[in-house]
C-alpha positions, -999 to +999 in steps of 0.1 A: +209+349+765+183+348+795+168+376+786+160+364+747+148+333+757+112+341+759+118+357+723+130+319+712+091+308+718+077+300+689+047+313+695+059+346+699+081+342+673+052+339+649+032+369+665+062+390+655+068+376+621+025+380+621+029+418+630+061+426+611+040+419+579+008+430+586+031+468+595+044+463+555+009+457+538+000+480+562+024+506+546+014+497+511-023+504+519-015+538+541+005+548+511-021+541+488-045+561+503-028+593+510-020+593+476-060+586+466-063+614+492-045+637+471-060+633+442-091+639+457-082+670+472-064+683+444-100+683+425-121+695+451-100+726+448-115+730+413-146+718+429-151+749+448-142+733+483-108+757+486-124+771+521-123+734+536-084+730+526-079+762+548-090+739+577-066+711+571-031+730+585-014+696+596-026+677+566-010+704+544+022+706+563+025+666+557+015+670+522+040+700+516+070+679+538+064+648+512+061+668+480+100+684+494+115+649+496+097+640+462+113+671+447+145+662+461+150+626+452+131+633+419+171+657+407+188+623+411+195+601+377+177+571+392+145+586+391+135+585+356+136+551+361+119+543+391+091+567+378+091+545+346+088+510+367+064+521+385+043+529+355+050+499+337+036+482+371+004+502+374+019+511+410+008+546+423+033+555+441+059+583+441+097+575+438+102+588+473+074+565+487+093+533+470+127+544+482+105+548+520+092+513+512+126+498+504+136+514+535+107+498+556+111+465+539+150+463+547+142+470+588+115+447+591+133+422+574+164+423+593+147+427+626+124+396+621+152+377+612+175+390+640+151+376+667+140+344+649+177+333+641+198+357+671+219+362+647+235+394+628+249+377+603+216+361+589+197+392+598+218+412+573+215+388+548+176+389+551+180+430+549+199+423+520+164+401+509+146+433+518+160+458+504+153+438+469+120+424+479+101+456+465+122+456+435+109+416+426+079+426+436+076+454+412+092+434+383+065+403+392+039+435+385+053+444+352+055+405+340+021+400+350+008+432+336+026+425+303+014+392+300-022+404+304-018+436+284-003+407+253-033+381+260-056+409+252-038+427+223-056+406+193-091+407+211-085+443+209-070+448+173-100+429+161-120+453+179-106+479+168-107+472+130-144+461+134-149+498+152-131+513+119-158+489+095-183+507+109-173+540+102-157+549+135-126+576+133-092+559+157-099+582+184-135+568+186-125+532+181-101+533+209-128+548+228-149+514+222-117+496+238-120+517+265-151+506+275-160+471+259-127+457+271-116+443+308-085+461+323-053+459+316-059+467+284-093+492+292-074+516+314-047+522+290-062+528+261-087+551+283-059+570+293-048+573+257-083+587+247-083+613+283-047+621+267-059+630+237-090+651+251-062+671+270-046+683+235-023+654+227-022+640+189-032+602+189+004+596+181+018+609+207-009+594+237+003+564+214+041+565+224+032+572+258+011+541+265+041+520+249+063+534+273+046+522+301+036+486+282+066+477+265+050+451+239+067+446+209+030+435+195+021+467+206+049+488+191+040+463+160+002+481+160+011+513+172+040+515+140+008+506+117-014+531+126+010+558+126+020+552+091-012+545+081-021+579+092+007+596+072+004+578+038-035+569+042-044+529+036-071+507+046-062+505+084-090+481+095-075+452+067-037+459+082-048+454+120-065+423+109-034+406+096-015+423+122-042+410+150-039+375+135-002+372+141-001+383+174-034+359+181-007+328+168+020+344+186+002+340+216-009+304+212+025+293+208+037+307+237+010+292+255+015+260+245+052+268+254+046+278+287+029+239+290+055+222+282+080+240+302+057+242+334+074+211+349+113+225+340+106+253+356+090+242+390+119+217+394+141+250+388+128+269+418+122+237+438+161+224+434+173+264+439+151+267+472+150+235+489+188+241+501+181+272+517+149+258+534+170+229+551+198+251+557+173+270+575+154+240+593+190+225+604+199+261+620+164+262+639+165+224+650+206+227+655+221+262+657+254+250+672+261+223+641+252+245+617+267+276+631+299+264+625+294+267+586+292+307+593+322+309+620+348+292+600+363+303+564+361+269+554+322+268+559+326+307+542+340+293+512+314+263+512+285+290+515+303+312+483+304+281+462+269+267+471+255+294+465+269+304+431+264+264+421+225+272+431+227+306+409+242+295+380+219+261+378+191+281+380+203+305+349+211+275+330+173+262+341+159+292+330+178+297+298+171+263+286+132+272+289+132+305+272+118+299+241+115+329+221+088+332+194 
């Protein structure tokens, strides 16, 4: 115990919980840029630069190394889906990255909680927190993304049906998105139109951007066109009643959102304040407190606690969801 004392400071304490973050956004951002990297190189091979990539033997051993495990992990059943979450959160990362993220995120986790706490008990339970923290992390991406993508959705039907007034063909219209429109909503539908460039039919580039936006008010506009383009029909009158339904839609759940605001904050506030006093009470007291981790009377506390906080916080959140 005498030689973790000086890790007990708290000043030191927050230097490693200061340094064990700044080495995961560090991660994100050195992940980030070798893939940037790649890209980049990958064109100024068509560029006519090849004789430079004969220079780079290290880099291309790195580059060859990750491209194995990505082939590797990329057989397994999972990976289909990871690939797809990514997508859907506008992450660039490989599945093999995430899975090293995961990994990263579990260790640093575990080891700042091992020397804050000295305890292996809590510092599995905190890997436990980090091998899942990428996961909320990429779900709180896709939420966000969606929302966006949905908030935009009748700014950009209108546009589009305006674009067909004019005289505009789809592909061209969706072109105007592309540019006239902020992102999330630009950088799909540019993709769509690069898509389509590359040989694609619009109904296809289509189905691919719902993949990675699972809107229903987009499936709603993509369905329209699509028929539209196989039995003919004034297209620009359908979007506007289509882009009017999803403008109300999204009021309502606006004004939904309102009134459920407070609900909701005393959800997360009632679900976490336990856990942050359980925590103050083991820094201020770890021999009180400890005893609620020795004993199976304080294990069966914990298991019940626990699922009490769960549960409430399900029935919290159910009560909320309003769908429209």
């Amino acid at each position: 115990m005498g030689s973790l004392q000086p890790l007990m400071n708290p000043v030191v304490l927050a230097l490693l919980a200061a340094v064990a973050v700044f080495l995961l956004f560090a991660g994100l951002h050195w992940i980030g840029m070798a893939r940037e990297q790649a890209v980049e190189e990958r064109l100024d091979r068509y560029g006519g630069r090849a004789e430079e990539e004969k220079k780079k033997p290290k880099r291309e051993k790195r580059r060859a190394a990750v491209e194995g495990i990505e082939e590797i992990v990329s057989r397994r059943s999972f990976a289909a889906g990871v690939r797809e979450d990514l997508a859907q959160a506008d992450l660039k990362l490989r599945v093999a990255e995430y899975l090293g993220l995961i990994a990263l995120s579990t260790f640093v986790f575990f080891l700042v909680a091992r020397w804050i706490f000295d305890s292996v008990l809590l510092g599995l339970v905190f890997g436990v927190v980090g091998f899942f923290a990428p996961r909320f992390y990429v779900d709180l991406r896709k939420r966000r993304r969606l929302n966006a993508f949905n908030d935009q959705l009748g700014d950009c039907i209108t546009l589009l049906a305006n674009s067909l007034r004019s005289g505009f063909s789809i592909v061209q219209s969706m072109d105007t998105v592309a540019q006239q429109l902020p992102n999330p909503i630009a950088a799909e539908f540019r993709r769509v139109t690069q898509e389509i460039g590359l040989g694609l039919h619009y109904e296809e580039a289509l189905n691919n951007m719902l993949r990675r936006v699972p809107s229903e008010d987009l499936d709603l506009m993509i369905t329209a066109i699509n028929i539209q383009g196989k039995v003919g029909g004034n297209l620009a009158e359908i979007l506007d009643t289509i882009g009017h339904t999803i403008r109300e839609r999204v009021r309502i759940k606006g004004e939904i959102r309102v009134l459920t605001a407070q609900q909701m904050i005393s959800g997360y506030i009632l679900t976490g304040l336990p856990v942050a006093l359980g925590l103050v009470l083991y820094l201020i007291n770890k021999t009180y407190i400890s005893r609620m981790f020795s004993e199976p009377c304080g294990w069966i506390m914990l298991g019940v606690a626990f699922s009490m906080l769960v549960f409430g916080f399900l029935a919290i959140r159910k009560i909320v969801s309003i769908e429209v």
